[in-house]
C-alpha positions in Angstrom: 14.6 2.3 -2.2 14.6 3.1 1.4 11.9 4.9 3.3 12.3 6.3 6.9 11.0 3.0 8.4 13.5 1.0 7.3 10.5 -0.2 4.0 12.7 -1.9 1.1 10.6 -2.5 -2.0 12.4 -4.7 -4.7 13.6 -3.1 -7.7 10.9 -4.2 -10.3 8.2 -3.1 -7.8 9.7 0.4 -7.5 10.0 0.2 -11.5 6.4 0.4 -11.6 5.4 2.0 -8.6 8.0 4.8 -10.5 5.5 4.1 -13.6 2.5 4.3 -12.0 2.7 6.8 -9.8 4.0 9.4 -13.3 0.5 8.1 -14.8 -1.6 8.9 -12.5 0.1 12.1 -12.3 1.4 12.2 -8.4 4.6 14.2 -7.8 6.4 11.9 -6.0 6.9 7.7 -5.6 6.5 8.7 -2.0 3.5 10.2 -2.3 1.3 7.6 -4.6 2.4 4.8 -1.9 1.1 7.0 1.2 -2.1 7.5 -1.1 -2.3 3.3 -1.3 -1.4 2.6 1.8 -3.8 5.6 3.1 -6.7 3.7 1.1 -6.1 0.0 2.0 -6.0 1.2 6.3 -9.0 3.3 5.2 -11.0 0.1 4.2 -9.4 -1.9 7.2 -10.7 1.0 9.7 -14.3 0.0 8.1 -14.4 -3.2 10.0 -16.2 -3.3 12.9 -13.7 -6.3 14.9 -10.0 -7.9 14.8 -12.1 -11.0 13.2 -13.5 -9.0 10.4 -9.9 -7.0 9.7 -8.5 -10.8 9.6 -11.0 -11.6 7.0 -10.7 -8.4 5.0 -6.5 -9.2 5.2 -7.0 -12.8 3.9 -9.5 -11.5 1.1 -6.8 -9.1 0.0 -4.1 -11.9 0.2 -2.0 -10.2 2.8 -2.2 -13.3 5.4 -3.5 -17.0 5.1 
């Protein structure tokens, strides 16, 4: 699946973001990933330097 910015997700990812996002009762795949993404940038906003963003990033796995 394609979103406006080019964003490819693999197909067993989309399976359960599909899954998911039906669950927890969100009318769209589109909308339950802005949600996530809208939370995880919520708690990166929190930090108070690039240092600390870093550190939240590499606690969440995102970077090494």
């Amino acid at each position: 699946m394609f979103f406006g910015s080019g964003i490819k997700l693999d197909k067993a990812l989309l399976e359960k973001v599909r899954k998911y996002s039906e669950i927890a009762g969100y009318s769209s795949v589109e909308e339950f990933i802005t949600n996530a993404l809208e939370k995880e940038i919520a708690q990166l906003e929190e930090a108070d330097s690039e240092e600390d963003i870093k550190k939240k990033l590499q606690g969440l796995g995102y970077i090494s």
